[in-house]
C-alpha positions, -999 to +999 in steps of 0.1 A: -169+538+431-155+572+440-166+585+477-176+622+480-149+630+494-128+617+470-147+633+445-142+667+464-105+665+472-100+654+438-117+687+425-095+708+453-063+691+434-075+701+399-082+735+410-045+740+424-066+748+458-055+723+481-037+743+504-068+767+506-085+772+540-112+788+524-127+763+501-115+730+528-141+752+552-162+753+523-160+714+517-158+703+551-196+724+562-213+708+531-198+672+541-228+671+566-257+682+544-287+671+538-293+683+574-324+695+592-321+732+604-340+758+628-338+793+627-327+812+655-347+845+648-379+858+633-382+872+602-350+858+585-354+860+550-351+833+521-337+849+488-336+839+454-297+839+456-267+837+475-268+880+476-286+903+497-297+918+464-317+890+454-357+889+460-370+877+492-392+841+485-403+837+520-397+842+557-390+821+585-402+828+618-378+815+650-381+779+650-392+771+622-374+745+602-355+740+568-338+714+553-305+723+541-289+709+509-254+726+510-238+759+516-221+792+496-203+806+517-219+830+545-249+809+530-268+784+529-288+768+506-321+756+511-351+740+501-377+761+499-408+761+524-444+759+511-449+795+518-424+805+493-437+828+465-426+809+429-444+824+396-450+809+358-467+824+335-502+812+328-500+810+292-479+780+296-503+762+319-536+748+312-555+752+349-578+731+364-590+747+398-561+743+419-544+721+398-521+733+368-508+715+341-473+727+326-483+728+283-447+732+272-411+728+275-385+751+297-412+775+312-392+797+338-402+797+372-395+829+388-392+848+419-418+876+411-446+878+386-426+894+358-400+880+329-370+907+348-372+884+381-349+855+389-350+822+379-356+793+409-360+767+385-378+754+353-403+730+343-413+709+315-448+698+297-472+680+315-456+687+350-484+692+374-484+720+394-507+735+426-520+765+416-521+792+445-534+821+426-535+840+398-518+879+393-519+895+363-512+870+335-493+849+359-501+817+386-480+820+420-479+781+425-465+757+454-423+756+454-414+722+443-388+698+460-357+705+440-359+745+441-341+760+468-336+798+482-308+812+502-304+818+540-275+834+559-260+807+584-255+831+610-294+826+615-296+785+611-289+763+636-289+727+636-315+706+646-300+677+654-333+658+669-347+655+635-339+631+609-342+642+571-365+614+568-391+625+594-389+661+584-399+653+546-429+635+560-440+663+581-437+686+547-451+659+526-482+657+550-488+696+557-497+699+521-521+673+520-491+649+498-489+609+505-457+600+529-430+583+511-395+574+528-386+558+498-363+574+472-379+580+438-370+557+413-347+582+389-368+584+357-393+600+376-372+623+391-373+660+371-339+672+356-319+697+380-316+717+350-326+722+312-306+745+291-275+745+266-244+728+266-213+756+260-174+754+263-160+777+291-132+805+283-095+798+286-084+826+298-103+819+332-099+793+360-134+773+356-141+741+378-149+721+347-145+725+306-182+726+301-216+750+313-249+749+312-265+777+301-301+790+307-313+822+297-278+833+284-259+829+318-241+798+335-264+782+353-238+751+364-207+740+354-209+698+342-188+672+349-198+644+327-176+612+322-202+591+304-214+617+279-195+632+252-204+672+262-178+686+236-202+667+208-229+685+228-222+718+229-248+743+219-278+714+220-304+717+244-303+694+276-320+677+306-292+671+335-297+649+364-271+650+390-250+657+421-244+695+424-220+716+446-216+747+456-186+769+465-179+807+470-150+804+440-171+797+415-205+815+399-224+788+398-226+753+410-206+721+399-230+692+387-213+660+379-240+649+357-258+611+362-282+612+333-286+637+301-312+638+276-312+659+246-344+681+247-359+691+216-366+730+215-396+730+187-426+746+197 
């Protein structure tokens, strides 16, 4: 089996980037992640994307902690705390007090209450959901595990006292969820990402032959050994997978574990 950072230098080699110092900074600051972080001021935003443009989710206060999953950058990326603000709209989800049942396939979950604001993630029917409240037509609900925001690193420090272990539980139990160290079994884990399989241009330097598209831009690029993505292309998918980041490219790198074709009928 192929280490990580076999994988990664591999990919460096393919790019014709070994000799950059760039992306071996890049590579060697995501070597360490997941990691437990602080932050080091107050009011230190979480965004929707790796750009001070992008909508703020949430903010952290100084010492408060986040649990890093890799970096872009002057950025990194994080899982998103419970006081994030994530939207869907309610017509795709059947409500039940707090509780909120997703009704169909691909719903959007975005970073304001409106169908112009980013996309953190998406979900499919009959994910359950905790319902915060409802604005106009739409239910701001609790972030879920695998969306993540962005943070600059100037304002993250390491916390090197806690394991990622022990800070999961102390999420897991602030929310009222039951404590699990163990690792989901991977059925039950949702897909990083549903969308379309496409080719990528020729005329540009791409990390990989193949993208998945969501909502007409590339939302990763797929590496997929075990799955024919050329047969694929422009059929709807469920990914599971590793994913990297890096400043070269627009989007992330997944090398894909498990894909299912996803039917697109109402």
């Amino acid at each position: 089996m192929r280490t990580a950072a076999g994988w990664l230098a591999g990919l460096a080699l393919a790019l014709g980037a070994a000799g950059s110092s760039g992306e071996a900074a890049t590579q060697e600051a995501s070597a360490g992640v997941p990691a437990v972080a602080r932050a080091t001021a107050s009011r230190v935003n979480v965004r929707a994307g790796a750009n001070p443009n992008y909508e703020v989710l949430a903010q952290l206060d100084a010492g408060d902690r986040v649990l890093v999953a890799g970096y872009d950058g002057e950025w990194a990326q994080v899982h998103l705390p419970q006081t994030a603000r994530c939207y869907i709209s309610a017509k795709y989800v059947e409500r039940h007090g707090t509780r909120g049942r997703v009704t169909t396939d691909r719903v959007n979950i975005r970073a304001r209450p409106a169908t112009t604001a980013s996309i953190l993630g998406q979900v499919h029917r009959d994910r359950d959901l905790a319902v915060v409240e409802e604005q106009a037509g739409w239910y701001r609900i609790r972030p879920l595990a695998e969306w993540v925001g962005y943070v600059k690193r100037d304002y993250l420090q390491p916390e090197s006292g806690v394991s990622v272990e022990q800070f999961t539980a102390d999420e897991q139990r602030a929310v009222g969820q039951t404590v699990s160290t163990a690792a989901p079994a991977a059925a039950s884990r949702p897909p990083l990402y549903i969308g379309e399989v496409r080719g990528v241009g020729r005329w540009f330097r791409h990390p990989s032959q193949h993208r998945l598209v969501i909502d007409c831009r590339t939302a990763a690029y797929l590496v997929a050994d075990a799955y024919p993505l050329a047969e694929l292309e422009h059929q709807t998918v469920a990914i599971w997978g590793d994913q990297q980041t890096s400043h070269k490219w627009k989007a992330p790198l997944v090398r894909v574990t498990r894909l299912e074709r996803v039917s697109t009928a109402p």
